[in-house]
C-alpha positions as CSV (number, residue, x, y, z in Angstrom):
1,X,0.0,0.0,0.0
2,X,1.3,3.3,-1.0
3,X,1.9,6.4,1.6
4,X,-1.4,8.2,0.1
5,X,-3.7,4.9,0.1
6,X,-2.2,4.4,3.6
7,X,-3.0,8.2,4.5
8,X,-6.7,7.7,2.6
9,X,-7.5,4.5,4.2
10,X,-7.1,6.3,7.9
11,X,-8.7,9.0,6.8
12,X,-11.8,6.8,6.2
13,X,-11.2,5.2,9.3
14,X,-11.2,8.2,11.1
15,X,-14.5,9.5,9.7
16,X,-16.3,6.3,10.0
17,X,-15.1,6.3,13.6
18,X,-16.8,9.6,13.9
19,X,-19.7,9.0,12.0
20,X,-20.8,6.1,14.4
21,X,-19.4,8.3,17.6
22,X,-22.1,11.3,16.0
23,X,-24.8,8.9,15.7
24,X,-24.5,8.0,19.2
25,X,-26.2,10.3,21.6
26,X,-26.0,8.0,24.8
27,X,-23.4,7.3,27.1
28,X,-22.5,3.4,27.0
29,X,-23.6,3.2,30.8
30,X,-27.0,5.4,32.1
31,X,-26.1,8.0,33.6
32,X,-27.9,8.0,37.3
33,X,-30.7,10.8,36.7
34,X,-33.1,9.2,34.0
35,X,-35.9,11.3,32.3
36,X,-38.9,8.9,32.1
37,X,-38.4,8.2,28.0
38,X,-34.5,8.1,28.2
39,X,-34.4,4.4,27.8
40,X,-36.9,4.5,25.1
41,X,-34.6,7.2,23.2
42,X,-32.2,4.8,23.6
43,X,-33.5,1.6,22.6
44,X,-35.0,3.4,19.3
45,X,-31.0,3.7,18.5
46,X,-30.3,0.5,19.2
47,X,-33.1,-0.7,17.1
48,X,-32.0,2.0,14.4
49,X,-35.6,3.7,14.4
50,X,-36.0,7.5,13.9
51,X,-39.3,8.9,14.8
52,X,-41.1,10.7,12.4
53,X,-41.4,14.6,12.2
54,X,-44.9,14.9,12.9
55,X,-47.6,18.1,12.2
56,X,-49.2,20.0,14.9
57,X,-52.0,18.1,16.3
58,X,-54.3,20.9,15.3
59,X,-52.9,20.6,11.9
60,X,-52.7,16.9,11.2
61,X,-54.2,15.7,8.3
62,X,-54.7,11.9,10.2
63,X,-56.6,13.7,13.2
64,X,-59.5,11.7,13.5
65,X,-62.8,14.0,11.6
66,X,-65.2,15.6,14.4
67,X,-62.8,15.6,17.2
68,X,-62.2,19.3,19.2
69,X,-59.8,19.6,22.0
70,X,-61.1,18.5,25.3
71,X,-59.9,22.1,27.0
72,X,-61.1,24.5,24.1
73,X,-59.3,27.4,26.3
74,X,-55.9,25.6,26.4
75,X,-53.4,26.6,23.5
76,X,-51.5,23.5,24.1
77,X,-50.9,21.2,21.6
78,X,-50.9,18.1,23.4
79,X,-51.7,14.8,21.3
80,X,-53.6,13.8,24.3
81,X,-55.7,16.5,24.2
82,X,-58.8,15.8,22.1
83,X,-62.3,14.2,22.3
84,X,-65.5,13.6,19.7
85,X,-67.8,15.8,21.4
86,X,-69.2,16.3,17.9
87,X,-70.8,12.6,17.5
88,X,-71.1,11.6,21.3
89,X,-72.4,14.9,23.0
90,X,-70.1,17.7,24.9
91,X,-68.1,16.1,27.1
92,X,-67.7,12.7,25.4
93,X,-69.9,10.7,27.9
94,X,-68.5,7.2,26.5
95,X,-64.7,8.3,27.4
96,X,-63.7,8.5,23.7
97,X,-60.5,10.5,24.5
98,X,-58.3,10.9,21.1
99,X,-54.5,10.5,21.1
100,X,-51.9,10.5,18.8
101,X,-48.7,8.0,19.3
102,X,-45.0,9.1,18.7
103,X,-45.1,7.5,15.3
104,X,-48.0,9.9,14.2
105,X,-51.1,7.2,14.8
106,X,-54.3,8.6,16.4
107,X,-56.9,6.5,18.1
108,X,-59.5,4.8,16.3
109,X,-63.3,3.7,17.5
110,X,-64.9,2.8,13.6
111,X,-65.5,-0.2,12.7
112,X,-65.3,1.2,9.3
113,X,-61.4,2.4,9.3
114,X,-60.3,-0.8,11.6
115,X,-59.3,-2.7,8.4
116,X,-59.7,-6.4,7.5
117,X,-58.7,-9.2,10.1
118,X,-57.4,-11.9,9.1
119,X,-55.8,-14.5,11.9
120,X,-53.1,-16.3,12.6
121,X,-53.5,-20.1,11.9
122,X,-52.3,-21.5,15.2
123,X,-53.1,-24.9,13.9
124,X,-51.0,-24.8,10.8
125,X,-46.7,-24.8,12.2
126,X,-44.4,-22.3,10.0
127,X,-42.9,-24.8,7.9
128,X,-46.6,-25.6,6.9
129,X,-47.4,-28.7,8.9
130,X,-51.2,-29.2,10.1
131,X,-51.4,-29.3,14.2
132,X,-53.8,-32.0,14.4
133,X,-52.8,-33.8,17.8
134,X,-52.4,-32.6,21.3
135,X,-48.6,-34.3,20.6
136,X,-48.1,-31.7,17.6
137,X,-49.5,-29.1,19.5
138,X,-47.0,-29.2,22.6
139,X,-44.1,-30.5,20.6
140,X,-43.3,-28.2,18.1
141,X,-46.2,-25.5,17.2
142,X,-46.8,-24.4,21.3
143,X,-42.6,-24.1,21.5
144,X,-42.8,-22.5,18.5
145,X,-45.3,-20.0,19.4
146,X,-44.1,-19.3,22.7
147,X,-40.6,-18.5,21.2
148,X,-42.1,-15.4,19.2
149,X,-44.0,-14.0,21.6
150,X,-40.6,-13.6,23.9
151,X,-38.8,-12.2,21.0
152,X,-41.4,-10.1,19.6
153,X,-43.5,-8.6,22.7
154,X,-42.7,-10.4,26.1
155,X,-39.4,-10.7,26.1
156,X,-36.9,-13.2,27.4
157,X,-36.0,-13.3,31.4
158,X,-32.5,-12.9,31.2
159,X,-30.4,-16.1,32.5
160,X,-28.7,-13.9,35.9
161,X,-32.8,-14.0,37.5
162,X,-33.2,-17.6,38.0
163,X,-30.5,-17.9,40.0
164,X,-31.3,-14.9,42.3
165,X,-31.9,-15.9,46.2
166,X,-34.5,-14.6,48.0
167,X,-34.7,-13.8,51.7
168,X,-38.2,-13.9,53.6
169,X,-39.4,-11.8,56.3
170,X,-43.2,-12.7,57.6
171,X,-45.6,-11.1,60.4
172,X,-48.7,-12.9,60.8
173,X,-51.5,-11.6,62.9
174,X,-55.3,-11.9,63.3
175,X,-57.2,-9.7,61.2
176,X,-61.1,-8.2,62.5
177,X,-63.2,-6.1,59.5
178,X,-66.6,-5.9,59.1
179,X,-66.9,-7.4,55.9
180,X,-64.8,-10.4,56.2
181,X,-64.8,-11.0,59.7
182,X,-61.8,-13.2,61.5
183,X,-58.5,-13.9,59.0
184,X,-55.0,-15.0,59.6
185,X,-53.1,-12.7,57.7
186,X,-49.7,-13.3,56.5
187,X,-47.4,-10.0,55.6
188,X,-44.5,-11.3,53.5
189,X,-41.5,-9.2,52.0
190,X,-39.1,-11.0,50.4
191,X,-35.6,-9.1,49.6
192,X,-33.8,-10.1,46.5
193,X,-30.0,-10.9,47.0
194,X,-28.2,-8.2,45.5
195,X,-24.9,-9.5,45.6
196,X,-25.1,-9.4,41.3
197,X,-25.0,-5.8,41.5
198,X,-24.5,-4.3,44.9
199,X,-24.7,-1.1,43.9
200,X,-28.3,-1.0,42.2
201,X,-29.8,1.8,43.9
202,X,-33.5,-0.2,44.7
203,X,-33.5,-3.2,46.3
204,X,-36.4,-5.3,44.5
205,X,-39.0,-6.9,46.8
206,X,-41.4,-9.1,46.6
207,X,-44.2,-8.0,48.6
208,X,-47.4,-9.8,49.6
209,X,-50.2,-10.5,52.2
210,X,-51.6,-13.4,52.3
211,X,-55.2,-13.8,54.3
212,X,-56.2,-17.3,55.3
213,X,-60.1,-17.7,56.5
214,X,-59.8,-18.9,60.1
215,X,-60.6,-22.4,60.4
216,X,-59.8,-24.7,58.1
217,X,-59.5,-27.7,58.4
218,X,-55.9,-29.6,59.1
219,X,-54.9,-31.7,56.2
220,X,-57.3,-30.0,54.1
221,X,-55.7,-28.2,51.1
222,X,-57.4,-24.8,49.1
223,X,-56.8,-22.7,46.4
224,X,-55.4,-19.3,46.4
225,X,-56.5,-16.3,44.5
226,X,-53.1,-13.9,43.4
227,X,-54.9,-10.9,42.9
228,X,-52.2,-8.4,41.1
229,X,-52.9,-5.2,43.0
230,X,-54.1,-3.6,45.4
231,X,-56.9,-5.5,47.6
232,X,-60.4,-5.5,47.1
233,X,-62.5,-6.6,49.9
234,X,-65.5,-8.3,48.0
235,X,-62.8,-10.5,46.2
236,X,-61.4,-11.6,49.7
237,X,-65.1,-11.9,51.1
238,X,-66.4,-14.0,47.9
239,X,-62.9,-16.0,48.1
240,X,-63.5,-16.8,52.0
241,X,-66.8,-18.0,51.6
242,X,-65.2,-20.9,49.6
243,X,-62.8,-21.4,52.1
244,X,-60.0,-20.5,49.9
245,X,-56.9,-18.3,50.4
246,X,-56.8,-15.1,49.0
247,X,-53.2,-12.8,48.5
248,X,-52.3,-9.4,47.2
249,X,-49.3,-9.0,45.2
250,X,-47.2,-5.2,45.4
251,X,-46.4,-5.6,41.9
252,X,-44.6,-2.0,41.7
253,X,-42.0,-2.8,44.9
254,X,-41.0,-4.8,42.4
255,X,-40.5,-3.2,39.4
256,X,-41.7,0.3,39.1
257,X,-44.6,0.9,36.3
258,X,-42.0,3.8,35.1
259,X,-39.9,3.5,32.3
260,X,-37.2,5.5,34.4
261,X,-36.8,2.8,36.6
262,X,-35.6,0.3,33.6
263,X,-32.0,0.7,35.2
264,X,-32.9,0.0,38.7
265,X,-34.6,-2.7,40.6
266,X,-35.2,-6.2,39.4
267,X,-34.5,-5.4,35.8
268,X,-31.4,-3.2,36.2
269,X,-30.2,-5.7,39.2
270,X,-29.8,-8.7,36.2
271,X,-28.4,-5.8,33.5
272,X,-26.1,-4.7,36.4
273,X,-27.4,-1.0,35.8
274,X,-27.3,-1.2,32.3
275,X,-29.4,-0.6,29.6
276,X,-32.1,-3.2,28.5
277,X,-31.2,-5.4,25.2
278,X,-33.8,-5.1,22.6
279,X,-35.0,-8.8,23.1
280,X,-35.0,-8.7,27.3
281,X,-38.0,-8.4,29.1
282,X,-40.1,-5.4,30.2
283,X,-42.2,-4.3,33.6
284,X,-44.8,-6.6,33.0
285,X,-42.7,-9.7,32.4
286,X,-41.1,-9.0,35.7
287,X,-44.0,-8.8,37.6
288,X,-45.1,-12.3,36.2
289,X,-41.9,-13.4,37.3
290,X,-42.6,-12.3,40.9
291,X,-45.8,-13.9,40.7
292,X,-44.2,-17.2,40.3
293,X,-41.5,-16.4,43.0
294,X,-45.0,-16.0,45.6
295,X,-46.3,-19.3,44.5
296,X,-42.7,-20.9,45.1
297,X,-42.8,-19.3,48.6
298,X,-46.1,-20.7,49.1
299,X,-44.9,-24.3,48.1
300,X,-42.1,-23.9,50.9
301,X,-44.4,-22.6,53.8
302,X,-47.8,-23.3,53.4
303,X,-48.0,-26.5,51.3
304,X,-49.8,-28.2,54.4
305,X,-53.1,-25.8,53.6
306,X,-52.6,-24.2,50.2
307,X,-52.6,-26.3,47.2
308,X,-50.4,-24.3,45.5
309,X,-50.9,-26.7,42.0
310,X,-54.1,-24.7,41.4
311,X,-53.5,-21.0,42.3
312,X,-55.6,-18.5,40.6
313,X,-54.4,-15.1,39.1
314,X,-56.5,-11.8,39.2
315,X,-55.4,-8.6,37.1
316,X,-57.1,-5.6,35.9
317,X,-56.3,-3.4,32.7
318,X,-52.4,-3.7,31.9
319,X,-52.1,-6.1,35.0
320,X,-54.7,-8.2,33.2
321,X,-51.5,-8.9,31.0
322,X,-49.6,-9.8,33.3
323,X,-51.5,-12.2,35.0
324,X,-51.8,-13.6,31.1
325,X,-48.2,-14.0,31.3
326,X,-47.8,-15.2,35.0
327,X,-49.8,-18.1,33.9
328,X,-48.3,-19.0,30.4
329,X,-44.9,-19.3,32.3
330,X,-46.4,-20.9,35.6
331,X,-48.7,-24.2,34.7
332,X,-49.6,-23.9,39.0
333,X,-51.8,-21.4,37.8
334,X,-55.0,-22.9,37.1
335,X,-57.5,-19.8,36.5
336,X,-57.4,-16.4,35.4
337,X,-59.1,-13.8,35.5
338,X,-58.2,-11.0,32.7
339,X,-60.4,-7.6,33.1
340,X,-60.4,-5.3,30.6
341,X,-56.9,-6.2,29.1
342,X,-57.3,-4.6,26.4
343,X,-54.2,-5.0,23.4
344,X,-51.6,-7.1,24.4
345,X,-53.7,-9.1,26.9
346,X,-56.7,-10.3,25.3
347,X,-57.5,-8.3,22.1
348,X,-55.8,-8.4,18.7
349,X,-53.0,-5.9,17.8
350,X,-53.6,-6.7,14.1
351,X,-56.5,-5.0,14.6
352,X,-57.0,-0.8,14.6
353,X,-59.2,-0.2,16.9
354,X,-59.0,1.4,20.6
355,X,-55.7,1.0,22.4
356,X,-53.1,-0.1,19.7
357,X,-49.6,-1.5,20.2
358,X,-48.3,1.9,19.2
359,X,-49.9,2.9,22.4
360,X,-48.3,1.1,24.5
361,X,-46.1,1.9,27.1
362,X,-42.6,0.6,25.7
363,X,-41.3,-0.1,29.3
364,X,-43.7,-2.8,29.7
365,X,-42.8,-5.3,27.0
366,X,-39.6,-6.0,25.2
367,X,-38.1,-2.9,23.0
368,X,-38.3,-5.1,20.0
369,X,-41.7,-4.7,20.0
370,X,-41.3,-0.7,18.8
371,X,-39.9,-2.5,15.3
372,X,-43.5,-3.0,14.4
373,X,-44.7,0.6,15.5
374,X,-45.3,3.6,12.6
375,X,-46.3,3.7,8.8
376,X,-45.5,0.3,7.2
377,X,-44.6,2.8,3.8
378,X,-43.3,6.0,4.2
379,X,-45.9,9.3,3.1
380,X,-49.1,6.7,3.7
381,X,-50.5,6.6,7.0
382,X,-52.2,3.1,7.1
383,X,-51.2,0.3,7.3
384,X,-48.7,0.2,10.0
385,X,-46.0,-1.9,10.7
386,X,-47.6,-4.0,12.4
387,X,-48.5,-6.0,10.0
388,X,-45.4,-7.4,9.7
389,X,-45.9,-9.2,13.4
390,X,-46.2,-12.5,13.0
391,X,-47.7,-13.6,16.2
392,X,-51.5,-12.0,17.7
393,X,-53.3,-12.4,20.8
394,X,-55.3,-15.3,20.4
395,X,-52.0,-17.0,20.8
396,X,-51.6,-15.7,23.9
397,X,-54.8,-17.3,24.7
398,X,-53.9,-20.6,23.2
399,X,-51.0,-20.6,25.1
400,X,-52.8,-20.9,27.8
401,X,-54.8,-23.9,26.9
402,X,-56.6,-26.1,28.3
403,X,-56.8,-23.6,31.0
404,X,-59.9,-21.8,32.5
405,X,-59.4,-17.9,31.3
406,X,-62.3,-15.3,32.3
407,X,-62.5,-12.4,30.4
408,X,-64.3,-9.4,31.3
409,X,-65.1,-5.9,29.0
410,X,-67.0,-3.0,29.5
411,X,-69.2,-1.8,27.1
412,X,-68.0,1.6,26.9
413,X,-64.6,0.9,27.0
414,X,-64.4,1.1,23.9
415,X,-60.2,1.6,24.2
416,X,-60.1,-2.1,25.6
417,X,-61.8,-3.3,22.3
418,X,-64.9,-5.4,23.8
419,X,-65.1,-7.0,20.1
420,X,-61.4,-7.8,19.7
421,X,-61.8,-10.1,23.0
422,X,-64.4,-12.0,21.5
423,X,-62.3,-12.4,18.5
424,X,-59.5,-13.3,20.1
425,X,-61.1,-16.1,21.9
426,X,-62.3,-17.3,19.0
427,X,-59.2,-17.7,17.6
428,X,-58.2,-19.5,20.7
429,X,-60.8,-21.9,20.6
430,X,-59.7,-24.9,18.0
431,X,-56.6,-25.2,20.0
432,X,-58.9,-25.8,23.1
433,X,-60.9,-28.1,20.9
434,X,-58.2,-29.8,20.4
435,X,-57.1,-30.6,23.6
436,X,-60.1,-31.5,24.6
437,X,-61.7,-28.7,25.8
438,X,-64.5,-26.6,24.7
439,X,-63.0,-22.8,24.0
440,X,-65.9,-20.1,23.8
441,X,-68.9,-20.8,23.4
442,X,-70.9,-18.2,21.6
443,X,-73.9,-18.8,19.1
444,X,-74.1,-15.2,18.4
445,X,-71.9,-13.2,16.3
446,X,-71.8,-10.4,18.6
447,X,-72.3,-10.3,22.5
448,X,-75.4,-9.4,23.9
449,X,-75.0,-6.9,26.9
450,X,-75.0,-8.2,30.3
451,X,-74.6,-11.4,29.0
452,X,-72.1,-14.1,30.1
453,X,-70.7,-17.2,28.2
454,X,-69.4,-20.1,30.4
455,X,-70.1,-22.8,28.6
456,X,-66.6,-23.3,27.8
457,X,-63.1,-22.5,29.3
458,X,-62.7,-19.6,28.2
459,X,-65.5,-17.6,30.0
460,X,-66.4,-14.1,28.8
461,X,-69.1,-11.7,30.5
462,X,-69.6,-8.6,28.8
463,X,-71.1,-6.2,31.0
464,X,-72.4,-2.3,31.2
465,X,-70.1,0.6,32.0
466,X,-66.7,1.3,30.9
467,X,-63.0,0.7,31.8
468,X,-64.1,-0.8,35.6
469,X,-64.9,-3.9,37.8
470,X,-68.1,-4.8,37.6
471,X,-70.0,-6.4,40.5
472,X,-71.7,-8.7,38.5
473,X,-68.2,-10.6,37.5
474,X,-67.2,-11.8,40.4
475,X,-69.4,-14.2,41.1
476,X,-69.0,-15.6,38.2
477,X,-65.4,-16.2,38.6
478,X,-66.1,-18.1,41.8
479,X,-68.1,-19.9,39.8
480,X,-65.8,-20.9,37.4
481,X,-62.9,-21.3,39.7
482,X,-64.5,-23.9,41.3
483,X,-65.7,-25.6,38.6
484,X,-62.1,-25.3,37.1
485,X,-60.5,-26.7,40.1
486,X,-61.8,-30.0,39.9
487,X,-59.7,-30.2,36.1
488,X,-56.6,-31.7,35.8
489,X,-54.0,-28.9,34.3
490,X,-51.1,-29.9,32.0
């Protein structure tokens, strides 16, 4: 090589160095004060995605026809600002609150603009092959399904949390209210060793109460409901009236439901600090995690009254996704009960209606799931990347198979998607069949209000009011629970 191409070739070296070093606005460790999207700035440059430049909201072409801003004295430009007053009456009685993603997509509630649907066969394996045994099934099309849904939206639980230790502390004392009368209740806060990383600035914990009914029998072993959450006395009264245990789970002691905290407590003690890989898991994969770290502690302590093979799991909203995931990874769980889980729990993201994946927080699944968020062709607005996803929701549900799932959705709520669960379900359903199971069981082709299908194991009750508990559910999740608990679970 000559002295010039020697010269040259530096020279390139040099500016390709700098290139990369320009491209790179983040410091290879976080730094310790973290703005609540700087780990989703970040992970877009790993990934390689640049958000678009996007119009005022007042100015976008793609802002949904009819809608006014929700403050009509504000001058902000908020894309969460905005509401169809114009077709549902001032003040948008049915909660039909417009927002626009950072990729430019606004929220949609028309049948008309939520485009054509067309499911994944989850009978039919990627290299073609028809799933037409229960052998098929858990051999290669259930692996093969569960391995896209980590890579793709879950996430993968990196290899340093199975080995972490867990110390127990435990108060138990006798409870007096006037609605459940007499319990044993059991306050349990389990530190995680921290010896991986001891200078993570949270120690995770796993905390939980556990309330027994007073009396039961000796030798005599019952269930457990894991409600995700904070406690709701008519779940532990309905629960203690079966004799069954009942335990709240502080999911956030945890992990934080703040993408600011991505560095710090369980899932920055297994990164050591650092920043999440695209394909490692988010807030609601961790919580799943600790759900199966409870049952565990359970097995250890209280296997003499709790049959801890046939626990239930309780989640509302986004923790109605978690307790979806709890139990895909955990075959103790038995039951679950998924309340208006909207995309990502139990309705499709194929789909463009109400909450979207583009709406969802990025913290709480893995960051390759933002690969399949904006305009699948540059200068048109639909379709969206997302069609490129080659896994949906029902698989979710399949996943879960033969398994008792209870769905619940508002009629309102039209951001949860009350259609896309019965979809969904559907979809489920011929893996059910074909385990032996009945899936749903629904003669019409749309729910009637009020009205709740149980003939099957996957239960669905679709009720009046919006984004909420309703009363009327409840009792049909003790009734299905105890039907349930008499199956024997794979």
């Amino acid at each position: 090589m000559t002295p010039i191409s020697k010269i040259a070739s530096l020279l390139f070296m040099a500016g390709s160095c700098f290139s990369i070093m320009a491209q790179t606005k983040f410091p290879a460790y976080p730094p310790d004060s973290l703005a609540k999207n700087t780990h989703k700035e970040q992970m877009l440059e790993q990934l390689g995605i640049q958000l678009p430049a996007l119009p005022s909201t007042r100015m976008d072409p793609n802002r949904p026809k009819g809608t006014t801003p929700r403050y009509p004295d504000s001058l902000s430009d908020s894309p969460y600002g905005w509401a169809d007053t114009e077709e549902y009456g001032e003040g948008s009685p049915k909660n039909l609150y417009f927002f626009r993603t950072d990729w430019g997509l606004w929220s949609n509630y028309k049948e008309e603009r939520a485009g054509t649907y067309e499911p994944i066969d989850l009978l039919r394996a990627e290299d073609g092959t028809v799933i037409d045994t229960p052998e098929l099934w858990w051999n290669k099309r259930y692996p093969e399904l569960l391995e896209r849904c980590q890579e793709d939206i879950w996430g993968y639980v990196p290899e340093e949390a199975k080995n972490l230790s867990v110390s127990w502390q435990v108060n138990v004392r006798e409870i007096q209210d006037s609605v459940c009368g007499l319990s044993v209740c059991k306050e349990m806060v389990g530190s995680i060793n921290t010896s991986l990383f001891p200078e993570i600035k949270h120690v995770p914990l796993i905390k939980a109460r556990l309330w027994l009914p007073v009396g039961l029998k000796k030798g005599k072993k019952v269930p457990v409901m894991i409600h995700i959450g904070e406690c709701r006395q008519e779940f532990k009264k309905a629960f203690f009236e079966q004799g069954w245990g009942y335990l709240e789970f502080d999911h956030q002691a945890l992990q934080p439901d703040h993408g600011a905290f991505l560095s710090d407590y369980l899932i920055g003690l297994v990164n050591k600090g650092n920043w999440r890989k695209p394909q490692d898991w988010g807030t609601l994969r961790a919580w799943a995690w600790g759900v199966s770290r409870l049952i565990d502690r359970l097995e250890e302590t209280e296997s003499e009254q709790i049959d801890t093979d046939k626990c239930g799991v309780i989640g509302f909203s986004r923790l109605g996704k978690t307790a979806i995931i709890a139990a895909v990874f955990d075959s103790r769980i038995y039951v679950v009960y998924a309340g208006c889980s909207g995309c990502l729990g139990v309705t499709p993201v194929h789909r463009h209606f109400g909450e979207d994946l583009e709406f969802i927080p990025y913290y709480w699944f893995a960051g390759n799931m933002m690969k399949y968020c904006g305009a699948l062709e540059e200068g048109n607005y639909l379709p969206r990347k997302v069609a490129n996803l080659k896994i949906d929701v029902h698989a979710f549900i399949a996943l879960l198979a033969p398994r008792t799932l209870f769905i619940t959705a508002g009629a309102e709520d039209l951001w949860s998607d009350p259609k896309g669960a019965v979809i969904c379900a559907r979809g489920a359903t011929p893996v059910y069949e074909l385990l032996g199971r009945k899936g749903l069981v629904m003669e019409e082709k749309e729910p009637e209000l009020n009205a709740v299908y149980e003939e099957g194991s996957i239960v669905y009750h679709y009720h009046e009011g919006a984004h909420v508990y309703s009363p009327e559910s409840l009792p049909v999740f003790v009734r299905l629970a105890e039907k349930a608990y008499s199956y024997s679970c794979r």
